[in-house]
LUMSEKE-884323 format. One record per residue: x, y negated, z of N, C-alpha, C in turn. Coordinates in pm, whole numbers, padded with zeros to 5 digits, always signed. Atoms other than C-alpha are relative to their C-alpha. Layout:
// LUMSEKE-884323
((X,Y,Z),(X,Y,Z),(X,Y,Z)),
...
// end
This chain:
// LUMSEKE-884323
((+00089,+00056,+00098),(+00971,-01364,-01425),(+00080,-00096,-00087)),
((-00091,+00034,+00069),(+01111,-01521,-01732),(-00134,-00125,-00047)),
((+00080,+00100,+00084),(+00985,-01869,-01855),(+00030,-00084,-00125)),
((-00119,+00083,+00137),(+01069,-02071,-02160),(-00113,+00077,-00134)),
((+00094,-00045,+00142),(+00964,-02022,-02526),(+00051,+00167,-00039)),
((+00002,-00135,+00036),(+00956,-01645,-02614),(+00062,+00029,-00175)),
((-00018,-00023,+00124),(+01124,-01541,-02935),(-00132,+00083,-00137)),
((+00130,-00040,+00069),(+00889,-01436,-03244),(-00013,+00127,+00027)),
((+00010,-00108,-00017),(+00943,-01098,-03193),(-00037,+00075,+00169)),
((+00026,-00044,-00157),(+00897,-01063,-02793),(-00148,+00038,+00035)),
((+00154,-00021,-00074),(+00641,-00912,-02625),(-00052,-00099,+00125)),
((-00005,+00077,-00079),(+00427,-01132,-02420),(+00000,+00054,+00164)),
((-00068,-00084,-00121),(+00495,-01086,-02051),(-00115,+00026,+00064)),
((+00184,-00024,-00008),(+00178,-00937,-01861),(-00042,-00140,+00166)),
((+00026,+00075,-00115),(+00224,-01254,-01609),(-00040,-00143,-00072)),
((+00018,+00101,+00057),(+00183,-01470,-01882),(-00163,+00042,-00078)),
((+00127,-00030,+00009),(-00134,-01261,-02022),(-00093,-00020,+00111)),
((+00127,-00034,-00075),(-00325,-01255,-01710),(-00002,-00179,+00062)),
((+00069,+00170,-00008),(-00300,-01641,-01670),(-00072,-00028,-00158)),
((+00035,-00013,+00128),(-00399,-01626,-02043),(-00151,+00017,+00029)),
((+00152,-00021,-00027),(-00718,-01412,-01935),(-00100,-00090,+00114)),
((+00143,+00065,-00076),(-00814,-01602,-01620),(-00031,-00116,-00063)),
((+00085,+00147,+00055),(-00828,-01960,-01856),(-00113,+00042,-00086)),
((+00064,-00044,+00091),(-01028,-01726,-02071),(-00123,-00049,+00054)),
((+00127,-00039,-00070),(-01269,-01636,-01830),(-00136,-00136,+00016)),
((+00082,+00097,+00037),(-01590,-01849,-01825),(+00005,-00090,+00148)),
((-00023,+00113,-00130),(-01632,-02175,-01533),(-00018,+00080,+00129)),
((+00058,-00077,-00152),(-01851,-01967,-01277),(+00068,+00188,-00016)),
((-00032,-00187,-00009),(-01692,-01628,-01337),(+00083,+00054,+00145)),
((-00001,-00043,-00144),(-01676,-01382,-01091),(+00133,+00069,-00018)),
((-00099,-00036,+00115),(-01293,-01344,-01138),(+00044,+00162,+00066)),
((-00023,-00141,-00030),(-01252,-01013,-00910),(-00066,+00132,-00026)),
((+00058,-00078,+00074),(-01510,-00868,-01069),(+00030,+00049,-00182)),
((-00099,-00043,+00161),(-01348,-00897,-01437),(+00073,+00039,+00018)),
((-00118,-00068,-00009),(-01041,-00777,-01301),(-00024,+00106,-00003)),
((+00020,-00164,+00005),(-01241,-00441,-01214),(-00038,+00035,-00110)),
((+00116,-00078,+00103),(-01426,-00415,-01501),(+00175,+00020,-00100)),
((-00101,+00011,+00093),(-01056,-00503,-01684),(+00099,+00146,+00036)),
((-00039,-00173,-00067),(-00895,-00184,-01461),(-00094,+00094,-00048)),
((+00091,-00082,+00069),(-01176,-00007,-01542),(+00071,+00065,-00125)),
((-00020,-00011,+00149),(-01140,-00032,-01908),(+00159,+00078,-00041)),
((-00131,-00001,+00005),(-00734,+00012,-01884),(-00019,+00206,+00075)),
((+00001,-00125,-00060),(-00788,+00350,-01660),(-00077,+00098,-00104)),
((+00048,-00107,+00129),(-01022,+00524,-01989),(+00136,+00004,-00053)),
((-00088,-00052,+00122),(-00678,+00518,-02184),(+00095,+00101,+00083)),
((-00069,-00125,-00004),(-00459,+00807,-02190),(+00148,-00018,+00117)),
((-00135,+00040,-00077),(-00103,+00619,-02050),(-00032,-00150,-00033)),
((+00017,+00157,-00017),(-00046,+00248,-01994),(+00194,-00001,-00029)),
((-00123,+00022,+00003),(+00303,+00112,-02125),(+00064,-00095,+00151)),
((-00080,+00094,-00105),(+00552,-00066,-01856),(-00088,-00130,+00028)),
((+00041,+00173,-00063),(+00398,-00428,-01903),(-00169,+00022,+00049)),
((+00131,-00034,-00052),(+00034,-00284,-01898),(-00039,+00026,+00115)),
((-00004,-00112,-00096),(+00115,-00072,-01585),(+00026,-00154,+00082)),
((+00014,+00087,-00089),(+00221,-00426,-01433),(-00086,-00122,-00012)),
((+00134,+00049,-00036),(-00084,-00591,-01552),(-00106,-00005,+00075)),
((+00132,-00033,-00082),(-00298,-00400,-01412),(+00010,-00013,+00162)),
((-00050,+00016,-00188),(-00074,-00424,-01064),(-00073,-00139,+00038)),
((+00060,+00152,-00008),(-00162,-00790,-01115),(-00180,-00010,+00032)),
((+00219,-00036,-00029),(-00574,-00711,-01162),(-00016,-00005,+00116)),
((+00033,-00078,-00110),(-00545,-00508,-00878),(+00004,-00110,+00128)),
((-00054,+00091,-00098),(-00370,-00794,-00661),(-00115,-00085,+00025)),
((+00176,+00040,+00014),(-00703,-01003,-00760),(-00121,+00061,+00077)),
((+00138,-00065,-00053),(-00972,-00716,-00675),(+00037,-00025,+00154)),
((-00054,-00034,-00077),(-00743,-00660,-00365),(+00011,-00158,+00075)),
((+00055,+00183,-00040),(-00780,-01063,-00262),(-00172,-00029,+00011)),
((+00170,+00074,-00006),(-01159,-01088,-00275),(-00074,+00115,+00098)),
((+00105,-00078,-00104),(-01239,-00761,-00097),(-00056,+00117,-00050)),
((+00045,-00088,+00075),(-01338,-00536,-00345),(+00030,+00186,-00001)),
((-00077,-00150,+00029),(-01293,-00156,-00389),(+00119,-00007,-00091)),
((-00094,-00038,+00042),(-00975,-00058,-00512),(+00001,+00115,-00086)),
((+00025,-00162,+00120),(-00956,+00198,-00835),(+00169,+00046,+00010)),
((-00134,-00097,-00033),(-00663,+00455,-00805),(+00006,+00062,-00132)),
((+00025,-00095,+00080),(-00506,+00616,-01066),(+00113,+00110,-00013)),
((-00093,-00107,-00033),(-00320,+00893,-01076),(+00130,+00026,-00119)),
// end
């Protein structure tokens, strides 16, 4: 994991998005439940690039902490 200021052109890293999304998320949110609905959403598209593909590892790590079903994708 890389920390520090990101150049203008960098992509952001998906460990720095998904702390991004959980400050998003609202006070009482149910956060293993946004993660599925966020897999969810990510599993309708066609392919997932590299950082996406370890976003969603991240989600998963979430659903996969609270107890939840697990979505598979092939």
């Amino acid at each position: 994991m890389r920390w520090g200021l990101a150049s203008a052109d960098a992509q952001p890293q998906p460990e720095d998005i998904l702390i991004a999304w959980l400050l998003w998320l609202p006070r009482n949110a149910d956060v293993a439940k946004a993660a599925a609905d966020e897999v969810a959403r990510m599993d309708k598209r066609p392919s997932l690039s590299g950082g996406a593909i370890r976003l969603r590892e991240l989600l998963l790590q979430l659903i996969d902490g609270a107890g939840l079903p697990k979505y598979g994708r092939a």
